[in-house]
Every structure is written in C-alpha cells, then in structure tokens.
N, C-alpha and C positions, 0 to 999 in steps of 0.2 A: 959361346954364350955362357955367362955366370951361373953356378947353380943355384936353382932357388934356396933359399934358405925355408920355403915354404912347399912339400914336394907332393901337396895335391894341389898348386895350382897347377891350370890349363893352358899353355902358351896360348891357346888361339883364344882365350877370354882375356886375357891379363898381357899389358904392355912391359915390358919386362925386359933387358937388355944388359949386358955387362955393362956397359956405358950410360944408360940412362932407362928407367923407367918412370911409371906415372908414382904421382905422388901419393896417392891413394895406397901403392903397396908399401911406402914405407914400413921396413919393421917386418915385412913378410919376405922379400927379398934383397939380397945385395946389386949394391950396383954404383957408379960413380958420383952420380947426382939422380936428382930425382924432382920433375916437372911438373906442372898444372897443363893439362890438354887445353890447347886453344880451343874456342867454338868454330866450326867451318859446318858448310856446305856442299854436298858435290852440285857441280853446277855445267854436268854435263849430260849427254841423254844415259848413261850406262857408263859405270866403270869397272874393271879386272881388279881383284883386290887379292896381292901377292902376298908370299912366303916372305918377296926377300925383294930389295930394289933392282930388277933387272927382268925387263921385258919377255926374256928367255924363259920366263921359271913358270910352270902355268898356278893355275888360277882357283883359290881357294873357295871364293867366292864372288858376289859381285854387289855394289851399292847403285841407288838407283837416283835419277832427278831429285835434286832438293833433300833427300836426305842427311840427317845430320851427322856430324864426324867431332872427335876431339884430334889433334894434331898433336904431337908431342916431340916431331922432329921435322927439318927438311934438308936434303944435302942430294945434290946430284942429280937434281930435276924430280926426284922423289917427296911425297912426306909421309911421314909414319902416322898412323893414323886407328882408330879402333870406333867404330860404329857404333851410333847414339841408338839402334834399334835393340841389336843383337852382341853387343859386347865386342863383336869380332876384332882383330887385332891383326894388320897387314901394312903393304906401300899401295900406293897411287902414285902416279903421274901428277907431279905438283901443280899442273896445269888444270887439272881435272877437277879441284875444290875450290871454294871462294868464303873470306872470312866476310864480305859485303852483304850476304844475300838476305832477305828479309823472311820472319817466320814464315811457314806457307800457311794458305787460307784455304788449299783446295787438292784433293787428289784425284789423277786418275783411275775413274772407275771400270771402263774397258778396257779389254787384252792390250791394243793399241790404239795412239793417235799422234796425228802429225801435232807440229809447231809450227803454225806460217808468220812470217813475215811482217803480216796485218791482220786486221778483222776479215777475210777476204779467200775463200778457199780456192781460187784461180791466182793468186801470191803464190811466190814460190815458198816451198815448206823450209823450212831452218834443221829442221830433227825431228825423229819420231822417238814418240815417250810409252814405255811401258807402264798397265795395270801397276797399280801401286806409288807412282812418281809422284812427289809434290810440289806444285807450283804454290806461287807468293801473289796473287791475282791484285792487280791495282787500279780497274776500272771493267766497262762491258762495254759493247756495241753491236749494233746489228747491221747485217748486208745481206740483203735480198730475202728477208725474212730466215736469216740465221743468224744467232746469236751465238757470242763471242764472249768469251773472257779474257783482257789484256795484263798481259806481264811488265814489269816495270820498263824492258828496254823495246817497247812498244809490240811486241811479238803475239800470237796471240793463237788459243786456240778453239776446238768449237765446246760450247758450253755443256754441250748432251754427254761428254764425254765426261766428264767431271763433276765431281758432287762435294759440297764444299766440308771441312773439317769437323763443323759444329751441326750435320746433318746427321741421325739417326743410323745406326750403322747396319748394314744387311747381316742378318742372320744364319743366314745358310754358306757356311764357307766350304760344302761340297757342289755347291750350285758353280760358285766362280771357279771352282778346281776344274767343274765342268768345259768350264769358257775356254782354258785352255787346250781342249782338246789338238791334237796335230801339232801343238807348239814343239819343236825340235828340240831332241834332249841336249844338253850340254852340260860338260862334269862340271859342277860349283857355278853353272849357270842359276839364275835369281830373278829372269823379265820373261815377260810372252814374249823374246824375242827368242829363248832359249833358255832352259832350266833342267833341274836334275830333281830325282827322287823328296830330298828332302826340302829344297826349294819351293818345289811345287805345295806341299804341305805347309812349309813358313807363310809364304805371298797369299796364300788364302787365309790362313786363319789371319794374318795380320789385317786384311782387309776390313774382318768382322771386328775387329778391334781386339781380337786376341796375342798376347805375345808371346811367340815361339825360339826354342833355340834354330842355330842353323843348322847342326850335322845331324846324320840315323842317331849315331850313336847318342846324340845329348839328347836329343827326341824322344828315345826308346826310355829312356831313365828318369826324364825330367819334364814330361808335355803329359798333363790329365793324370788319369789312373789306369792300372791295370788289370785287365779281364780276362774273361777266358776264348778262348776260339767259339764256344759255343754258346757266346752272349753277343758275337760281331751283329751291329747292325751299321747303318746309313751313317759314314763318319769318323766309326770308327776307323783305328788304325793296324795294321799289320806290321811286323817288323821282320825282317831278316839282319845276317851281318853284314853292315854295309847297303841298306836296303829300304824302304816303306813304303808305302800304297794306303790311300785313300780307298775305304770299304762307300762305294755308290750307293749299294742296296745289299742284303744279306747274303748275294753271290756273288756281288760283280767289284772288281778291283778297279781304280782310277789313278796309275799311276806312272811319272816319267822314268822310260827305261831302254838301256839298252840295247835291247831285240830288237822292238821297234822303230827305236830313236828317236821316239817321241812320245809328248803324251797322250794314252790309249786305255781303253778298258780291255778287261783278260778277264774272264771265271776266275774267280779264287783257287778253284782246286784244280784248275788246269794247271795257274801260275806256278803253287807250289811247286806242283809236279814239273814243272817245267823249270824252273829256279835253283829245283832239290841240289844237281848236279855241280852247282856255281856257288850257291851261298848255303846249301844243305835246307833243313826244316824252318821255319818261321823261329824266331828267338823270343819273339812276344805279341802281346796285345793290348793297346791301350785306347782309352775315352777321354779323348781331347774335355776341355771343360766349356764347352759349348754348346747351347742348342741348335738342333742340327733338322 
C-alpha cells in the first residue's frame, strides 16, 4: 500500500489504496486514480466487512440489512466499499450489496425478526434481521389479525417489529443495550445476532439517533465528554485498552465481553478488578451526548 501523503489519516475511515482511492482524498494521499463511491446497499440479512478480499481474513466489522455503502471498486467477486454510517472502509462479497434498492422507510426496532415470504407468519421465513436493519416498506396487510409490512419483492414482515423512520426516536439507548442481554459476543460482531464491546455501544446509541464511531479506541477520544470515575452514572461509559462497558446504574456495568461471551451485567468494581490482569486500570470516562 502507498504511503499516505497525509499520515494522520486512519485506514479504517479513509479508502485509500496505491492503486485507487476515493475522490474525496484527493491531494491528501497518492494513489493511481482516484474515484466517486457508487451508492449501494447491503441487501442481505448481515454482512463480514474485511481487511482485505478473501473470506480467510476475519472480520473488522459488520454491516446490516438496507444499510447504505459507497462502492469504489469490484474485482474477484469482492467490492470495496466504506459504510454510509460509520465511515468504515473494508470488502464484501459483491453478492451481498445492491445499487437497486430503494431508500428505507422503516427500521427494526427489536433484537430480532424474521422475513417471511408473505403477509402470513405460517409462510416460510426468507431471513432473520437484526435490531437496527432497514427495510424500504411498499405497502401493509393484515392475516389473522396481524399486521404486516410488505417489501418491494413481496416479502414481508410483522409491523410491531418495526417503527418507521420519521417516527420519534426512543431515548434511552441503555434501555435497548438492555434488550440485548445474552446476545453472543463476537469480535467486530454489529447484530443481536452477535456483537462485541464497542458494537454493542454504536447499535444502541445509533438507535436513539445518535452517531457513534465503531472501535474502543475512536470511542474513548471521540463519543461525548470526559469525566471522572466519580461522576459515572446511567450511561455513562467506561473505557479500558481495547475495551467499554455501558454504566446501567452507578454500579452495575452492561457490557459485551469475553468471560462471558456474551452480553451481561458485572459490578463495576468487580469488573475492574477482574479486567485489571488483561487490560490493566480503566484508561477513561466519558458522557455520551445523550439523555439517558
């Protein structure tokens, strides 16, 4: 890879490549040409969002249903791509985005829900969509006194699950952190179907309509302000290196982790103490800019 001609950028925000980056860096870095990001779609329930084009290499992070992508390359069943959320910069499975899909109208508001088939929850399901996902809704129906929301290639899921874009947005993004309780840790996991520390921290505030970075580290430096340990309430955040936790209440931590392997509450100063040995003392504290 080319050296930046620019050397605080962050690879994983910036598309950047000897051979081609976005257009946007012009003038910040070299590189052979220099492109406009298509607009796309993932248009699958979950996707692995890599280092590098080859299924072997794990997983930095991950994008969700109907989330938005710019494209800036495709070669070898791969495209290169950097996420309309959070900056991020990685490959997909070229299979996995769609430049067709229509803006969505509506997100999922619980941990999970299937995609069936039909209006019809005895239909066989298509896919299940994680907390966060956004569908492009193009009509409703009701079966059996259940009401449905239909997708353009007739699919459909149930309505209670979902709240549409232009609705009010929930407040308490330690309340949803909640919802995931037991979700299964996974490293640069991003769904209830599986998530990590800082994950779990993005997919709720982004809920409330808050935008976060994805790693501890961009987290620790660039999410709210900073406090002291003996201002933590409901919300706040904890950090370690390589680490975070949602503060529930002025004792109790809420956070995806590897002891557990999932996400759990711990006492604060068990955690520490329990942590000290792996990531040493807490490295900070911050106040999301939220009410909580």
């Amino acid at each position: 890879m080319g050296m930046p001609t620019d050397h605080k950028l962050d690879a994983r925000l910036h598309a950047a490549r000897a051979d081609l980056a976005d257009i946007r860096l012009k003038g910040r870095v070299e590189a052979d040409r220099f492109v406009a990001g298509e607009p796309a779609h993932v248009c699958v329930s979950l996707v692995d969002l890599r280092p590098a084009p080859a299924l072997s290499r794990g997983i930095d992070t991950q994008l969700l249903f109907g989330e938005p992508v710019s494209v800036f390359d495709r070669a070898n069943g791969f495209a290169w791509v950097q996420s309309g959320l959070d900056g991020y910069v990685g490959y997909v499975p070229e299979e996995t985005i769609s430049t067709t899909e229509p803006s969505p109208t509506h997100l999922i508001a619980v941990p999970r829900s299937f995609v069936y088939s039909g209006p019809d929850l005895r239909l066989p399901r298509r896919h299940a969509l994680s907390l966060g996902s956004r569908l492009a809704v193009t009509g409703e129906a009701e079966t059996r006194g259940t009401r449905y929301l239909l997708l353009a290639d007739g699919s459909a899921v149930v309505a209670a699950h979902c709240r549409s874009v232009h609705d009010a947005m929930e407040s308490d993004y330690v309340a949803i952190a909640a919802r995931l309780l037991e979700t299964p840790y996974l490293w640069g996991g991003r769904s209830a179907f599986g998530i990590d520390c800082s994950g779990l921290v993005q997919l709720s505030l982004q809920m409330v309509g808050e935008r976060a970075p994805r790693d501890s580290d961009m987290q620790a430096t660039g999410l709210g302000q900073p406090i002291l340990q003996s201002e933590l309430v409901r919300g706040d955040l904890v950090f370690w290196k390589g680490h975070v936790g949602i503060m529930e209440d002025e004792n109790t931590l809420l956070h995806a982790n590897g002891h557990t392997m999932s996400v759990a509450r711990e006492d604060l100063d068990g955690a520490i103490a329990r942590i000290a040995w792996l990531y040493q003392q807490p490295t900070g504290f911050r106040r999301p800019l939220v009410k909580t």
